[in-house]
N, CA, C and O atoms as CSV, one atom per row, in Angstrom:
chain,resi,resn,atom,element,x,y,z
A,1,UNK,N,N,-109.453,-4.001,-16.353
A,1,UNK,CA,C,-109.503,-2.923,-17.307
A,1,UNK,C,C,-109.246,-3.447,-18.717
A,1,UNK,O,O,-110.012,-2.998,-19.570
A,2,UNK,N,N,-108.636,-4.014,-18.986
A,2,UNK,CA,C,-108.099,-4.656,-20.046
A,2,UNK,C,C,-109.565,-5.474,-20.978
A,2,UNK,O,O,-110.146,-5.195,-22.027
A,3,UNK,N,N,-109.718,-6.551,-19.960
A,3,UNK,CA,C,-110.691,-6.997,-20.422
A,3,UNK,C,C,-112.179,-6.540,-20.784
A,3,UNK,O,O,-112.943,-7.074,-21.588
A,4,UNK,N,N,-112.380,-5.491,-20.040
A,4,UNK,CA,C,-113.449,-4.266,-20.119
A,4,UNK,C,C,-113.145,-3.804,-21.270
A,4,UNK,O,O,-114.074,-3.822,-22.078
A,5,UNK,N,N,-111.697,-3.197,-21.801
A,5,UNK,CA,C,-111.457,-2.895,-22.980
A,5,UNK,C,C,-111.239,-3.514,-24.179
A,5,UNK,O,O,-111.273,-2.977,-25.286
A,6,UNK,N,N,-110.965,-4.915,-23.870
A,6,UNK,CA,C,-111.504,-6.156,-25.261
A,6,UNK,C,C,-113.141,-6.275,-25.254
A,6,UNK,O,O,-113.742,-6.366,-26.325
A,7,UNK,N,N,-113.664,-6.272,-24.308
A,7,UNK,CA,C,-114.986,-6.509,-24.692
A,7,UNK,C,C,-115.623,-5.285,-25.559
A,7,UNK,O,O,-116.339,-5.591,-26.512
A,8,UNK,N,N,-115.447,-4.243,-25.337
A,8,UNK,CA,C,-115.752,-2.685,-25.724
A,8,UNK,C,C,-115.691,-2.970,-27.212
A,8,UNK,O,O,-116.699,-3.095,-27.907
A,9,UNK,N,N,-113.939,-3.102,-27.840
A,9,UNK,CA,C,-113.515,-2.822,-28.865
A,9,UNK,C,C,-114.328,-3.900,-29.770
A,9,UNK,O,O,-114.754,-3.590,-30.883
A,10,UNK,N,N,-114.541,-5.421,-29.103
A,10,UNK,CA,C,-114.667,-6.666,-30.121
A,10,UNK,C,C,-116.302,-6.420,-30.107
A,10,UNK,O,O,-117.008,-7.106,-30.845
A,11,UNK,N,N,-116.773,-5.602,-29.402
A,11,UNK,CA,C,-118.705,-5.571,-29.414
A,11,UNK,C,C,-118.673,-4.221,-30.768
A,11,UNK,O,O,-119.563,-4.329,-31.612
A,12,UNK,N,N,-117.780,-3.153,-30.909
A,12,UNK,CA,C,-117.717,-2.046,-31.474
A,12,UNK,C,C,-117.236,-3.367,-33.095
A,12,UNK,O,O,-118.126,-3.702,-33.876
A,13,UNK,N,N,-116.284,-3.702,-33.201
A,13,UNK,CA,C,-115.812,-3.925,-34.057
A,13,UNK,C,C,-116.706,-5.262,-34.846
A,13,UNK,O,O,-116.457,-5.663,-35.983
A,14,UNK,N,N,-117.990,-5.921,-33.764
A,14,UNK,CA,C,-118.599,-6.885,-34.545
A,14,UNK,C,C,-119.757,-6.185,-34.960
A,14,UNK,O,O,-120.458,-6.491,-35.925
A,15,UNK,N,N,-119.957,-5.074,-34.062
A,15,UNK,CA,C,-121.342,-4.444,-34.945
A,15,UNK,C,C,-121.295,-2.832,-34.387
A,15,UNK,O,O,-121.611,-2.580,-33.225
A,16,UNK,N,N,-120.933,-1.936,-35.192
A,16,UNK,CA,C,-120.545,-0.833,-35.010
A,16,UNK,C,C,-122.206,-0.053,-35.025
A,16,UNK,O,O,-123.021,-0.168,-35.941
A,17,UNK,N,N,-122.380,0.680,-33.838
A,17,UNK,CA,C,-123.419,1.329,-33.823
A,17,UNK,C,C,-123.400,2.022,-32.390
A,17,UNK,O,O,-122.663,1.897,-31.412
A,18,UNK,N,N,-124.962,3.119,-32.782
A,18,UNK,CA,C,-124.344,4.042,-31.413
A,18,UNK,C,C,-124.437,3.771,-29.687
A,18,UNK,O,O,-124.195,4.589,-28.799
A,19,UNK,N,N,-124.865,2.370,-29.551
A,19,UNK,CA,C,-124.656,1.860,-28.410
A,19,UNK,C,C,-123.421,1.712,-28.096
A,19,UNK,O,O,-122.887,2.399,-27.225
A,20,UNK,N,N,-122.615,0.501,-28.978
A,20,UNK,CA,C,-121.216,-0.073,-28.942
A,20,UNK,C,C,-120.398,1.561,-28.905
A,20,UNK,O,O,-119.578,1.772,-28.011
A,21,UNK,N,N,-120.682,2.546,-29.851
A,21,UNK,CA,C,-119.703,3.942,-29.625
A,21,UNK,C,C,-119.954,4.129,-28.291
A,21,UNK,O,O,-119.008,3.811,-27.571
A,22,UNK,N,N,-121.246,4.680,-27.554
A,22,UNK,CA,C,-121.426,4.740,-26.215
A,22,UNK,C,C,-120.570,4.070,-25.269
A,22,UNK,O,O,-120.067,4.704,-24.342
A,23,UNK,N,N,-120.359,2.801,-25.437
A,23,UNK,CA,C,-119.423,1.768,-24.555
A,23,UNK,C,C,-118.007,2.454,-24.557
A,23,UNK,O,O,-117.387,2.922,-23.602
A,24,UNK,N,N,-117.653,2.384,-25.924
A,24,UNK,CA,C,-116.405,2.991,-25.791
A,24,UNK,C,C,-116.110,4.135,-25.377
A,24,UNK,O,O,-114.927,4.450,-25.250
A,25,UNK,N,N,-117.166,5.031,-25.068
A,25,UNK,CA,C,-116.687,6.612,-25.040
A,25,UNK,C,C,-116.544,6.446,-23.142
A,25,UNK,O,O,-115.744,7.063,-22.438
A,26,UNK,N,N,-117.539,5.475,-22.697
A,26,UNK,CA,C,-117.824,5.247,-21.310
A,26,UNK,C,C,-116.343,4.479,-20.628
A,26,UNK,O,O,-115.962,4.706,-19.479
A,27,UNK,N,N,-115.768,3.725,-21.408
A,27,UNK,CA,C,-114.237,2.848,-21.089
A,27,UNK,C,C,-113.420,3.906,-21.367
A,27,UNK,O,O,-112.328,3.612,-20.881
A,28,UNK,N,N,-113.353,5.065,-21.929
A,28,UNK,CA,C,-112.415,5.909,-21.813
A,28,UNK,C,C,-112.647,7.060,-20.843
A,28,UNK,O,O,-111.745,7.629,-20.230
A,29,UNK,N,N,-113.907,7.339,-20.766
A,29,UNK,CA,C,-113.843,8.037,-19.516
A,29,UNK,C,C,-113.435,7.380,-17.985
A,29,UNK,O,O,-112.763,7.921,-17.106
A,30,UNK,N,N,-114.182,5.800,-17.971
A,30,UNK,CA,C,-113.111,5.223,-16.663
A,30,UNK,C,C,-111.607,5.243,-16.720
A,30,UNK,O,O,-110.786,5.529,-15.847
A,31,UNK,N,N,-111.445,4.836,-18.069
A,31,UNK,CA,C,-109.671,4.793,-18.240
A,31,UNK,C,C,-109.080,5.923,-17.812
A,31,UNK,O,O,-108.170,5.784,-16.994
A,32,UNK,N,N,-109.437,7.254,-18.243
A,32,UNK,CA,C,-108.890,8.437,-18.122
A,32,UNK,C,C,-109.141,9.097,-16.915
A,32,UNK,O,O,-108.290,9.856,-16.451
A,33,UNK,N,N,-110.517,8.842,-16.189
A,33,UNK,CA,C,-110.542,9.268,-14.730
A,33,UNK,C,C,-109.950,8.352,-13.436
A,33,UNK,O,O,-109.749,8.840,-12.324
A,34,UNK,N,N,-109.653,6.611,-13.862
A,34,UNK,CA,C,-108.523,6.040,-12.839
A,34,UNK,C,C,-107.099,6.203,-13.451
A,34,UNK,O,O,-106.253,5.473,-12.934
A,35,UNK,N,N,-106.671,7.022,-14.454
A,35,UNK,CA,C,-105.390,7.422,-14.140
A,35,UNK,C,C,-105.373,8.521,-13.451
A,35,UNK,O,O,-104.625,8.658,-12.483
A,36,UNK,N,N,-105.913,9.126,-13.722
A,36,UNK,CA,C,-105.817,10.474,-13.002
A,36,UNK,C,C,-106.013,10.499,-11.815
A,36,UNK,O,O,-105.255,10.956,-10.959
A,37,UNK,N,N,-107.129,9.968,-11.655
A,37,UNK,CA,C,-107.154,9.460,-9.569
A,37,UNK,C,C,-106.567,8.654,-9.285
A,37,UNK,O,O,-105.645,9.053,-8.574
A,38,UNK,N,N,-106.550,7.613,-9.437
A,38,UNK,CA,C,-105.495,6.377,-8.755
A,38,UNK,C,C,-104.545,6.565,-9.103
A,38,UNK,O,O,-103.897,6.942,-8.127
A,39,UNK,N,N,-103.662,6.552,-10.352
A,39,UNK,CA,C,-102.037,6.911,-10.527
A,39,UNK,C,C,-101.536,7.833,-10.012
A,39,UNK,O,O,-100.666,7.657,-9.159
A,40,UNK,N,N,-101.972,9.171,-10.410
A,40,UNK,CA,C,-101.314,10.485,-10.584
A,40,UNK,C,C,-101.605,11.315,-9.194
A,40,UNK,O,O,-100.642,11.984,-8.821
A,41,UNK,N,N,-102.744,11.375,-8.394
A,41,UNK,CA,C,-103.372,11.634,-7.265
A,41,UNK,C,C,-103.076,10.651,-6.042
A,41,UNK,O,O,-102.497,11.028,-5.023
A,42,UNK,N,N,-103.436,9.630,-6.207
A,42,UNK,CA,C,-102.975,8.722,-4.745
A,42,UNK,C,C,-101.856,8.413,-4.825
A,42,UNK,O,O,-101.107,8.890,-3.972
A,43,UNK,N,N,-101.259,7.478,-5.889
A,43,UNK,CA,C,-99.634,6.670,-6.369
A,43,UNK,C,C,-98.644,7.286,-6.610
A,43,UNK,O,O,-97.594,6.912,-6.087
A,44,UNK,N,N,-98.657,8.466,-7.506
A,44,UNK,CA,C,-98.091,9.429,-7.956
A,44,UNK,C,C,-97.452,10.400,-7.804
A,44,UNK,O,O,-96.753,11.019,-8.607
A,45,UNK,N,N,-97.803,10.678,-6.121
A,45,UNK,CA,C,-97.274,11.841,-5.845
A,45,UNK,C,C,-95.830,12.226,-5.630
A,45,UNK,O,O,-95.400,13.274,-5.147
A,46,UNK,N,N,-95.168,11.185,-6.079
A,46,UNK,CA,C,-93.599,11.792,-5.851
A,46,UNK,C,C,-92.698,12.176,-7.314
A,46,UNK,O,O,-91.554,12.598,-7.482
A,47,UNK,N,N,-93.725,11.836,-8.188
A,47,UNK,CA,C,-93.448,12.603,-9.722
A,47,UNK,C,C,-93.695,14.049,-9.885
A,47,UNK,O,O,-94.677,14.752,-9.645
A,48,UNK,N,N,-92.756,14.242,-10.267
A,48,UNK,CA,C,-92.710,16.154,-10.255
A,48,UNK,C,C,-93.861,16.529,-11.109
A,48,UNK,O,O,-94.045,17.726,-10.891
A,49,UNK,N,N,-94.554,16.189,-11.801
A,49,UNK,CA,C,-95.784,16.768,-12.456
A,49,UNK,C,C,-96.970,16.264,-11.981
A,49,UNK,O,O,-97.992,16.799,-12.411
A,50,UNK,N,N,-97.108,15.123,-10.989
A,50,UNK,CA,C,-98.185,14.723,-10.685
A,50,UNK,C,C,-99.671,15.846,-10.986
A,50,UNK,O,O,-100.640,15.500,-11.662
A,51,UNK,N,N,-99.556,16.892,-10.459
A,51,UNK,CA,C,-100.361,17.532,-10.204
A,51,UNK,C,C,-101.342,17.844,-11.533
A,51,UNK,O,O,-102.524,17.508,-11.609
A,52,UNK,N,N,-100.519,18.622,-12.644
A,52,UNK,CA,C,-100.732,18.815,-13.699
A,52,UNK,C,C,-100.780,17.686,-14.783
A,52,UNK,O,O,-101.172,17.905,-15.929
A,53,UNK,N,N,-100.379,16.535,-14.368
A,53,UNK,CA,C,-100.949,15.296,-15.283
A,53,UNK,C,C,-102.287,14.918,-14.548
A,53,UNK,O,O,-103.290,14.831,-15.256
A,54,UNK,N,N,-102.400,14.686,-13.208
A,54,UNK,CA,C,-103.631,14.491,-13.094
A,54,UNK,C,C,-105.274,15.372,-13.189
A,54,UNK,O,O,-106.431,15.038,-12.934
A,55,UNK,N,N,-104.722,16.422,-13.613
A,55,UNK,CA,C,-105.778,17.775,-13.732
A,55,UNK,C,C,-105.424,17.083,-15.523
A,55,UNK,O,O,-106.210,16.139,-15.439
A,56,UNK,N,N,-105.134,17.015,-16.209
A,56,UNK,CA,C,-105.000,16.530,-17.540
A,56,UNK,C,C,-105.841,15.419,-18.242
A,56,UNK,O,O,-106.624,15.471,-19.191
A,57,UNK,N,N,-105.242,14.001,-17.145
A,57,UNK,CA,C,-106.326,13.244,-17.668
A,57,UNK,C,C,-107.537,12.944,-17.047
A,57,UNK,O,O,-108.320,12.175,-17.605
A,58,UNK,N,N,-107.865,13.571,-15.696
A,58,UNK,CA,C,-108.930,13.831,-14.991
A,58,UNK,C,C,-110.116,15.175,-16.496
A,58,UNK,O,O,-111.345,15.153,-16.420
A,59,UNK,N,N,-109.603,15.839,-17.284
A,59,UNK,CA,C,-110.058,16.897,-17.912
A,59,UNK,C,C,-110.660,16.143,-19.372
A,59,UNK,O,O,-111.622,16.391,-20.100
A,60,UNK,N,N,-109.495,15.023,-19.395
A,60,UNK,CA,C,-109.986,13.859,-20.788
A,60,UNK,C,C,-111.195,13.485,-20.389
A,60,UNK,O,O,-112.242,13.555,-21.034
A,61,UNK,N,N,-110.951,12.896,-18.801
A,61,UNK,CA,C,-112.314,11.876,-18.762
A,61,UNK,C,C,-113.477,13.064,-18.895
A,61,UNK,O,O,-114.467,12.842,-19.593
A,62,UNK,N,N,-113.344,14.139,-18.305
A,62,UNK,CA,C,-114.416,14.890,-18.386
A,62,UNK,C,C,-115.033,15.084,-19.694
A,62,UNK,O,O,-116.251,14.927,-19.787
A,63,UNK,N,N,-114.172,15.483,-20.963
A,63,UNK,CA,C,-114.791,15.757,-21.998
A,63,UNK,C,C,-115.157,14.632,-22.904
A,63,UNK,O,O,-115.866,14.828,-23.891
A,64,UNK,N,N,-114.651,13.360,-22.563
A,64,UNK,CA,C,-115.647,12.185,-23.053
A,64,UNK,C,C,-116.825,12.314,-22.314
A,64,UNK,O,O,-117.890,12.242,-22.927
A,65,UNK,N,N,-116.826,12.494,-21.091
A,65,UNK,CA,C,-117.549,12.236,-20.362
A,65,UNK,C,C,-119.418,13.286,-20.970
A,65,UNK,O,O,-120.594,12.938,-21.081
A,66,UNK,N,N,-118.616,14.636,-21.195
A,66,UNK,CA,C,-119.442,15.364,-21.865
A,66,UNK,C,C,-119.732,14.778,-23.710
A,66,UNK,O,O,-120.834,15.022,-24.201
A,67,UNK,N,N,-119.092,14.334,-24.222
A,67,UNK,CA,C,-119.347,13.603,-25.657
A,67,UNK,C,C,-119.920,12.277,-25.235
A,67,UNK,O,O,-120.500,11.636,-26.111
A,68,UNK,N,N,-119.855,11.840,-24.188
A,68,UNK,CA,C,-120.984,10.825,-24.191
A,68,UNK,C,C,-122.144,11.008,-24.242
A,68,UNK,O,O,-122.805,10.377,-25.066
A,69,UNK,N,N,-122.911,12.170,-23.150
A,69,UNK,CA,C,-123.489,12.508,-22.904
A,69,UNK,C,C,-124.435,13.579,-24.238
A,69,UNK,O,O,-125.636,13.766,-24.432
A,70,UNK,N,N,-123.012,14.150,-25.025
A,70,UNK,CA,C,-124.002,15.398,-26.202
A,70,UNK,C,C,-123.749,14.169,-27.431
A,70,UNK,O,O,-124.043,14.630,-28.534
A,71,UNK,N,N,-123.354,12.967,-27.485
A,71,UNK,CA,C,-123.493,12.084,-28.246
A,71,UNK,C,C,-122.730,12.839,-29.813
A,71,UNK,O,O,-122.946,12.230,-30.860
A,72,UNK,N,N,-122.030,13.900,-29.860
A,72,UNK,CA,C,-121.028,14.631,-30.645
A,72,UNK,C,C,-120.397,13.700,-31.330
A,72,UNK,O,O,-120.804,13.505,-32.476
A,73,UNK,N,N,-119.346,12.952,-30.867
A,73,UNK,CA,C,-118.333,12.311,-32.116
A,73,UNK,C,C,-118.867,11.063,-32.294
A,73,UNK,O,O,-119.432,10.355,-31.461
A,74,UNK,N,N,-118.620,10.831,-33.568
A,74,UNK,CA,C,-119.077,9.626,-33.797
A,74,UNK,C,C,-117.905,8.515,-34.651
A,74,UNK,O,O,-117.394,8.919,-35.695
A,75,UNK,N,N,-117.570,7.192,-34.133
A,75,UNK,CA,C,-117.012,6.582,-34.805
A,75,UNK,C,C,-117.119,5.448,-35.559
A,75,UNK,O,O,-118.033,4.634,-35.427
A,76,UNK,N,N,-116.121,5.351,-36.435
A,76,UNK,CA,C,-116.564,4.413,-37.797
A,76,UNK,C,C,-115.614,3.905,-38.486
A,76,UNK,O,O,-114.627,4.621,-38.653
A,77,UNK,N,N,-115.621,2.312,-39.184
A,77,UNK,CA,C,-114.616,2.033,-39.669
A,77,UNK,C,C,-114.592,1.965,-41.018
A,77,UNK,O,O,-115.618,1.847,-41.688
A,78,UNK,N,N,-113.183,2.048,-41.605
A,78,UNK,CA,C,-113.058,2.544,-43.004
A,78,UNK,C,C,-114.335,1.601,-44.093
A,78,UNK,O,O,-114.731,0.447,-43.930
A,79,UNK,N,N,-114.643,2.383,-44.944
A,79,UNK,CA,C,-115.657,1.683,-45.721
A,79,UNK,C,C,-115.206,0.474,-46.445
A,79,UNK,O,O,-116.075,-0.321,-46.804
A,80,UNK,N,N,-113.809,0.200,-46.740
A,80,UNK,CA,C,-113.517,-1.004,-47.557
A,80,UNK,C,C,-113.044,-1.735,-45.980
A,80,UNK,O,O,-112.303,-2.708,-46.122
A,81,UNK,N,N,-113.241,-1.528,-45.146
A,81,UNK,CA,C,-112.602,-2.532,-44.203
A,81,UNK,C,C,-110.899,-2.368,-43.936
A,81,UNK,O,O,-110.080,-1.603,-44.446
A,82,UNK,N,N,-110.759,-3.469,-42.880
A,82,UNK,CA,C,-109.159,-3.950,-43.280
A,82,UNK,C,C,-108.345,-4.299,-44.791
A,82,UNK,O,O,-107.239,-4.838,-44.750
A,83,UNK,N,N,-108.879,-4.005,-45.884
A,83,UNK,CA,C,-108.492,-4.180,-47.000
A,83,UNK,C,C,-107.820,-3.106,-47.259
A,83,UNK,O,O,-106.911,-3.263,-48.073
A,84,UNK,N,N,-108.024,-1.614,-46.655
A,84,UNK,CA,C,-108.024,-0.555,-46.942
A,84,UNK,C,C,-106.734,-0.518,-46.681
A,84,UNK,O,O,-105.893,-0.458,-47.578
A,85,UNK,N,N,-106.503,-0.544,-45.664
A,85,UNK,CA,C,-105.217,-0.293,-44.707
A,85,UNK,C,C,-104.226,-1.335,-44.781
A,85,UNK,O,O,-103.140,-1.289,-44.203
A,86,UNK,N,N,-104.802,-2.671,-45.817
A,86,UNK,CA,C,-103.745,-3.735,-45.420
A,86,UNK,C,C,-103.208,-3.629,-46.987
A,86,UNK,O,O,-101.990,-3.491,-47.094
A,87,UNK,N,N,-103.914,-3.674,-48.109
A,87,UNK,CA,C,-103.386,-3.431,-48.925
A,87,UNK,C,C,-102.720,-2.551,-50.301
A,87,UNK,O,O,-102.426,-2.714,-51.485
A,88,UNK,N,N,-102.723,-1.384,-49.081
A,88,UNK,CA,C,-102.109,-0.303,-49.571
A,88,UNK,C,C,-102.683,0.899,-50.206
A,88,UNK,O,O,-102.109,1.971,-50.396
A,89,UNK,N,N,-104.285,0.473,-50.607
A,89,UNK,CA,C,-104.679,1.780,-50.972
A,89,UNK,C,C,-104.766,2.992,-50.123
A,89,UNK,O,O,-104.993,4.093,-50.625
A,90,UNK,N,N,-104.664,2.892,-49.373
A,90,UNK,CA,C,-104.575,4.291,-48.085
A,90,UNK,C,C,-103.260,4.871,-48.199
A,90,UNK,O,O,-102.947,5.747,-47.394
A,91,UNK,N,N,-102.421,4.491,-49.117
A,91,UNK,CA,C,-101.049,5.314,-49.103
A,91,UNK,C,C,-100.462,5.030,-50.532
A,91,UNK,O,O,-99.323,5.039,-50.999
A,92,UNK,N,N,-102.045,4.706,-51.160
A,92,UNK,CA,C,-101.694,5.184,-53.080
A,92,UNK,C,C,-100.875,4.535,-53.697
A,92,UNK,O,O,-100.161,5.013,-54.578
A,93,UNK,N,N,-100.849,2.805,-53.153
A,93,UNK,CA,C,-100.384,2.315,-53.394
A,93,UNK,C,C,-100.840,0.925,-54.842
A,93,UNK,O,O,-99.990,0.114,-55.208
């Protein structure tokens, strides 16, 4: 999983477009539908909320699952880059 999720982020982050978004929206719907089934549903069951965490992030994966599919959100990184965020103009500095 991990590595599924470095490859995602470093393909998004070397060339941002709506394939690479696709990838990612697709790694969060696996992410969010094996917690919910494998943790919270099979592993889980002796946590007092199991039930209602796994109807939760079983409901995430679904609605990526539907924004993958209606291609709705779209993501993007700041227009000045890491400059933005590293040297302070994002907090008017």
């Amino acid at each position: 999983m991990y590595l599924l999720g470095w490859i995602g982020l470093a393909a998004f982050l070397r060339k941002p477009s709506a394939s690479t978004e696709r990838l990612v929206k697709a790694y969060f719907v696996l992410c969010f539908g094996w917690i919910g089934i494998v943790f919270f549903t099979v592993f889980g069951q002796q946590l007092p909320a199991h039930v209602a965490q796994s109807v939760l992030f079983l409901s995430l994966a679904a609605l990526f699952g539907v924004d993958l599919a209606a291609g709705a959100t779209r993501y993007a990184l700041p227009a000045a880059g890491w400059r933005r965020i590293t040297c302070g103009s994002a907090w008017g500095w």
